[in-house]
C-alpha positions in Angstrom: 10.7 17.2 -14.3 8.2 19.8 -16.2 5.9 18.0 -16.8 5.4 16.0 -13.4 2.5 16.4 -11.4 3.5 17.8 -7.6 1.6 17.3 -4.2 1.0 20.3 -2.0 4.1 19.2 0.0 6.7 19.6 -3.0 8.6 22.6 -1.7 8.4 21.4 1.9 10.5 18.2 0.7 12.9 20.5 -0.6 13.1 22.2 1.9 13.9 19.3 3.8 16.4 17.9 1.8 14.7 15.6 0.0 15.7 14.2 -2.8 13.1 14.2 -5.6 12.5 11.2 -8.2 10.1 10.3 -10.9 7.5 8.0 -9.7 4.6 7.0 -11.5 3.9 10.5 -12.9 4.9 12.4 -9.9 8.0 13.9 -8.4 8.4 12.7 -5.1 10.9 12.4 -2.4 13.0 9.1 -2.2 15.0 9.6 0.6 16.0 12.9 3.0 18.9 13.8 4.7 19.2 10.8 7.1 19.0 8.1 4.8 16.9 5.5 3.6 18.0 3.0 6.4 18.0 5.3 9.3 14.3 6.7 8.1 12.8 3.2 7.7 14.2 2.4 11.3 13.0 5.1 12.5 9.5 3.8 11.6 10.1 0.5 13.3 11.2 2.5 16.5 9.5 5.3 17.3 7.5 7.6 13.6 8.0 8.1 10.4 5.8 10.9 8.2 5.0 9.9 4.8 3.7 12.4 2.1 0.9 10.0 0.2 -0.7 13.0 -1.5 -0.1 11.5 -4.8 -3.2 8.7 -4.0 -6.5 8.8 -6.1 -9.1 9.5 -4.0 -13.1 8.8 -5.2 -16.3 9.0 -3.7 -19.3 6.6 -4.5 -22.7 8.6 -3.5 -26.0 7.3 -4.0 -28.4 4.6 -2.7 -26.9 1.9 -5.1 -23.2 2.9 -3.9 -22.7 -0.4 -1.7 -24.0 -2.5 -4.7 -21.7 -0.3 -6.9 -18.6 -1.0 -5.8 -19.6 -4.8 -4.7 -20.0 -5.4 -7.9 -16.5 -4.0 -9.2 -14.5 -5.3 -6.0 -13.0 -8.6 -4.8 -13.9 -7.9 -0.9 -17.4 -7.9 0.4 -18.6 -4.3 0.7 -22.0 -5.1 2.2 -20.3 -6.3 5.7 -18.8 -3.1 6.3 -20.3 -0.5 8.8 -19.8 2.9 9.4 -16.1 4.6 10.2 -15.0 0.7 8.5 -12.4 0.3 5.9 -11.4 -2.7 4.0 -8.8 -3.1 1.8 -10.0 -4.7 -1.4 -9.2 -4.9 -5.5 -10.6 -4.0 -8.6 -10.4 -6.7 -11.0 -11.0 -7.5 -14.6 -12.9 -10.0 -16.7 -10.0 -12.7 -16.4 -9.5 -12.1 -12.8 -6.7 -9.7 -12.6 -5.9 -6.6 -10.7 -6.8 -3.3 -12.2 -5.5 -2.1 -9.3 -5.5 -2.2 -5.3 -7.6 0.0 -3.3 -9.4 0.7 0.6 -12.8 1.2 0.4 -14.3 3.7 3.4 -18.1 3.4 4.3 -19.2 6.8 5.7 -22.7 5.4 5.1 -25.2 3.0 3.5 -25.0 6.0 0.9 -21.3 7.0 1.1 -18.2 5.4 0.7 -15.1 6.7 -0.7 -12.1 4.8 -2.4 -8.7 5.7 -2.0 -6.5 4.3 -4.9 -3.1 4.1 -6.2 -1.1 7.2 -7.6 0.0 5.5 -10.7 -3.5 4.4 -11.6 -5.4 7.0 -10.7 -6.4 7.8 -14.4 -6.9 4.4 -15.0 -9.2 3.3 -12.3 -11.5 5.9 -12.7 -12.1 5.5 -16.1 -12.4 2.0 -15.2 -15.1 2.6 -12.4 -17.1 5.1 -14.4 -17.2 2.8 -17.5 -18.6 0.2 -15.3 -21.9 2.4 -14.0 -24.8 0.6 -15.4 -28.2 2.4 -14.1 -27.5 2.6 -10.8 -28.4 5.1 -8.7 -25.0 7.1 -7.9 -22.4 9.7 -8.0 -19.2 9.4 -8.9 -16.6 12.0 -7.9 -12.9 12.0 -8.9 -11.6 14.1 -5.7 -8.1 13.5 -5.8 -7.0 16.7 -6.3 -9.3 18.2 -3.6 -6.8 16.1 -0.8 -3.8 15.9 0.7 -2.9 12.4 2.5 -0.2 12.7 5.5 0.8 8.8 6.8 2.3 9.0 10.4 3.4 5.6 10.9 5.4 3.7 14.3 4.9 3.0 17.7 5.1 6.5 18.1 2.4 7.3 16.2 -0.8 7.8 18.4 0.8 9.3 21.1 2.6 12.1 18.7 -1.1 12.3 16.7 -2.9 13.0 20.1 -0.8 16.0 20.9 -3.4 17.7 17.8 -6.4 16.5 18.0 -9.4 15.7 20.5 -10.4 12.6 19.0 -9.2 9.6 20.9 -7.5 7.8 18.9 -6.7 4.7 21.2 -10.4 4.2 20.2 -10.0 4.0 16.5 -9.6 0.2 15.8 -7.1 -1.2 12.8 -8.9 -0.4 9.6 -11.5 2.0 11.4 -11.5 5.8 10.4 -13.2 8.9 12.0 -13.6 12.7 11.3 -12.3 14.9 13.5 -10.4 17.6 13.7 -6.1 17.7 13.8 -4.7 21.0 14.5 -7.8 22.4 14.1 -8.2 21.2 10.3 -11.5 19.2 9.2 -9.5 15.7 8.4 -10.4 12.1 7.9 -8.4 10.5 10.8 -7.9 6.4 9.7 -5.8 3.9 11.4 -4.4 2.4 8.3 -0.7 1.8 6.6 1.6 0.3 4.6 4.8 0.4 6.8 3.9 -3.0 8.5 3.5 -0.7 12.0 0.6 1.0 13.6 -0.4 4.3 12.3 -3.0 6.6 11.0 -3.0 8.1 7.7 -4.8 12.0 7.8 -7.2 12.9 4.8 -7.4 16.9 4.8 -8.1 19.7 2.0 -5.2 20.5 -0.5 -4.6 23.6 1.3 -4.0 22.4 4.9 -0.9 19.8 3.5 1.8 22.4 4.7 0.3 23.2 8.1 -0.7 19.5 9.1 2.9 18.1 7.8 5.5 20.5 9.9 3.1 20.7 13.0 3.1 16.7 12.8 7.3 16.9 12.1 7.4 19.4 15.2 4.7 18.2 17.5 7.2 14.9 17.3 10.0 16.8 17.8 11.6 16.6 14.4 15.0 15.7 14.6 17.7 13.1 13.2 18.6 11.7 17.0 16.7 8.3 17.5 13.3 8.5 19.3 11.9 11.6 17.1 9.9 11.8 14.0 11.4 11.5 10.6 9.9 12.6 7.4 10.1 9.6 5.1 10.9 8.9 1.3 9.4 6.3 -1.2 13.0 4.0 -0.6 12.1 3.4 2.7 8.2 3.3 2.2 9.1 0.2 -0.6 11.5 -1.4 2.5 9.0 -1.4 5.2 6.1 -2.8 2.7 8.5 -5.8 1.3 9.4 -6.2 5.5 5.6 -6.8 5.5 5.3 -8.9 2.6 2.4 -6.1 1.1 1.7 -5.9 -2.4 2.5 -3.3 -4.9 0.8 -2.8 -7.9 3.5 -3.4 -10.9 5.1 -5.9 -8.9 3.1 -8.8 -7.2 0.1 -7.1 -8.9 -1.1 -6.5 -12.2 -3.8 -7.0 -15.0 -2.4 -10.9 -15.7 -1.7 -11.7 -11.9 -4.8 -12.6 -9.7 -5.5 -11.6 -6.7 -5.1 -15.8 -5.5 -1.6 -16.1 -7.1 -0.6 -12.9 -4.7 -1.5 -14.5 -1.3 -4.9 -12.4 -1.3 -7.5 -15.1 -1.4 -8.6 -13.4 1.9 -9.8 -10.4 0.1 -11.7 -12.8 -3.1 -15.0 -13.5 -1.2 -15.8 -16.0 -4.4 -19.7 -16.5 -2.4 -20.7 -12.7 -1.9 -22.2 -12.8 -5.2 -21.7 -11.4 -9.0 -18.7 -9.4 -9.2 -16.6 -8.6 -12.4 -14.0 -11.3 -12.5 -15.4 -13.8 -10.3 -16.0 -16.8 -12.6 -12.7 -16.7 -14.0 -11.3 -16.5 -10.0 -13.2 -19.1 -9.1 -12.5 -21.6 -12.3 -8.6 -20.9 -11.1 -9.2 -22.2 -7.4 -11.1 -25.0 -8.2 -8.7 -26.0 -11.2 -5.8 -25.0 -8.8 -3.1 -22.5 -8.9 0.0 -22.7 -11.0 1.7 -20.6 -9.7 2.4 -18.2 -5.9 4.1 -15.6 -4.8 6.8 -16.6 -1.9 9.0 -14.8 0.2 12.3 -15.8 0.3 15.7 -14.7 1.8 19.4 -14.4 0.1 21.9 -17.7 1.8 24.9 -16.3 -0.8 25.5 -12.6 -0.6 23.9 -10.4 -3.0 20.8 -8.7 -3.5 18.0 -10.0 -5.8 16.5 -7.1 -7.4 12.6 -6.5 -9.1 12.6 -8.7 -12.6 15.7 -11.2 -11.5 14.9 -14.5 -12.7 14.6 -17.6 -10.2 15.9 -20.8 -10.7 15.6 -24.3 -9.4 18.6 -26.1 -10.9 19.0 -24.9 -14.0 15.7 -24.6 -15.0 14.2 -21.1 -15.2 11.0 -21.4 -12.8 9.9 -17.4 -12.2 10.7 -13.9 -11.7 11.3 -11.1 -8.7 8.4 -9.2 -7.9 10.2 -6.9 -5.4 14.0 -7.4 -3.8 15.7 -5.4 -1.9 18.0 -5.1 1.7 15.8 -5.3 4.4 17.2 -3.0 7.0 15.5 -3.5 9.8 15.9 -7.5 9.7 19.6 -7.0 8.8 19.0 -9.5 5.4 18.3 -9.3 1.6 14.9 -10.2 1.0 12.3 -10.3 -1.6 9.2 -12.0 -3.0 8.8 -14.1 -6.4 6.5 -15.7 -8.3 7.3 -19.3 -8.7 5.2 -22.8 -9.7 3.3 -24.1 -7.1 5.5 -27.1 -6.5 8.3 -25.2 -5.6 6.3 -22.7 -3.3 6.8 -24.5 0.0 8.7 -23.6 3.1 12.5 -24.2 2.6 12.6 -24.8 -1.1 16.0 -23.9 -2.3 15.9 -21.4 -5.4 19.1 -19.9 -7.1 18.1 -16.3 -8.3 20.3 -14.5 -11.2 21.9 -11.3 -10.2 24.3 -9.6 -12.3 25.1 -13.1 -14.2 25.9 -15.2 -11.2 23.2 -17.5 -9.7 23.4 -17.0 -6.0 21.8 -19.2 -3.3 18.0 -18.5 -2.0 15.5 -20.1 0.0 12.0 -20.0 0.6 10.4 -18.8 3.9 7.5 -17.6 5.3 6.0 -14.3 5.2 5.6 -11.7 6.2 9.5 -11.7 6.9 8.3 -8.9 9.9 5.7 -9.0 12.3 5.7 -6.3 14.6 4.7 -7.3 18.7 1.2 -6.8 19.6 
């Protein structure tokens, strides 16, 4: 573990009995003390706090920065207005992800992309390769942040307790500075738990205050209506509930953004962007092949990189498998020809040398009520 980079919150999940892991470069919690089903419950119920302090976080400065990042993303930058986020992808010459991102507009001038942990590296070198003459600034501030997720119904109304801003007014994928607990933050109503929530964007140096006043302001506990701190386990269940991506799994440099279910982010008529011939050659030719959702009939859990099966003939892979607590089923999502992508379709998926019953159904697998 030596070598692993650490967010500001590493001794506080200690601390908190969390149990560290490698993941992508970083030692992070998986789980704490209560459990990676009781946490990601928790989240459906009432709040779950996630450290995301391992994301890449980039600002795009300049009178060209709209053009700038419409040019390298999938999404249409130019319909965004101030305090708007949109979540987006940066892809490559033959149409696939280089990674998954949100892109903030603070101003026509401003805009700041938050990024993946893993690619962090990566994307940046990808971005800055990728500046032609325009007029901008690019600024790797990743380490300058910490990112605190407070996700669940009881989200807001713990949130409120620290700062002025009203949050009721913050729409979905809308964003605001303000102040929480008297820290300069960046307060956004964004996350990837399937569940309202806001994700806070505060200096390095605040990560420690801002984390246990939001464990204690929610009255940090293990009965069943308080905040929990969350791990990565139950982060990874409430995402695969969702049926949202994750890059190295239903995302990657040979999977398009189309074949993942995220045509609604590919605006194919905005204009020039890096990939977009090759996207648009696949939709007109049509897709071979989809990701699906699809639900365990024999016992068993399919697992990430479990191959699928209709009959006996090999058809795909598993993106991302897994028990989905809240639902009370095994779940997961697959790749698979387009022929056998429809509603229903029986698959047999491999697990451990046994090919156990599946089927096909709809996603996302949970929706929470409006």
């Amino acid at each position: 573990m030596e070598n692993l980079k650490k967010t500001p919150l590493n001794a506080a999940h200690r601390a908190l009995g969390g149990k560290m892991v490698e993941f992508g470069g970083w030692d992070m919690p998986v789980q704490y003390t209560a459990g990676v089903i009781e946490e990601h419950l928790r989240v459906r119920r009432a709040a779950g706090l996630f450290d995301v302090s391992h994301m890449g976080e980039i600002w795009v400065e300049g009178a060209d920065a709209i053009a700038f990042v419409n040019r390298l993303t999938t999404n249409d930058v130019t319909k965004l207005v101030d305090g708007q986020a949109q979540y987006s992808a940066l892809t490559n010459e033959n149409g696939g992800v280089v990674d998954d991102l949100l892109v903030y507009r603070f101003d026509v001038d401003k805009l700041f992309l938050v990024v993946n942990a893993s690619t962090t590296d990566k994307d940046w070198e990808w971005i800055t390769s990728h500046k032609k003459d325009e007029v901008i600034t690019l600024t790797n501030a990743s380490a300058d942040y910490c990112q605190i997720a407070i996700q669940g119904p009881k989200a807001l109304e713990i949130l409120q307790k620290l700062t002025e801003t009203d949050l009721a007014e913050i729409k979905y994928y809308y964003f605001t500075t303000g102040k929480v607990d008297d820290v300069d933050a960046i307060i956004s109503r964004t996350g990837y738990t399937g569940e309202d929530g806001f994700e806070v964007y505060a200096a390095a140096d605040k990560a420690v205050q801002l984390w246990y006043k939001m464990l204690e302001t929610g009255g940090y506990d293990e009965s069943a209506d308080a905040v929990l701190p969350c791990g990565l386990a139950a982060r990874n269940t409430l995402r695969l509930e969702s049926a949202m991506s994750l890059y190295g799994h239903e995302l990657g440099d040979d999977i398009s953004p189309l074949e993942a279910n995220l045509g609604w982010i590919s605006k194919l008529n905005k204009g020039e962007f890096i990939g977009r011939e090759k996207l648009a050659k696949l939709k007109e030719e049509g897709l071979k092949r989809k990701l699906v959702g699809f639900e365990m009939v024999d016992r068993g859990i399919a697992r990430d990189g479990c191959d699928v099966y209709v009959g006996d003939e090999k058809v795909g892979v598993v993106t991302s498998g897994s028990p989905a607590p809240y639902l009370k089923k095994n779940i997961g999502l697959a790749f698979v020809p387009v022929e056998f992508a429809k509603v229903g379709q029986e698959i047999k998926i491999e697990v451990r040398g046994k090919k156990l019953a599946a089927q096909v159904v709809p996603t996302p697998f949970y929706k929470r009520g409006k």
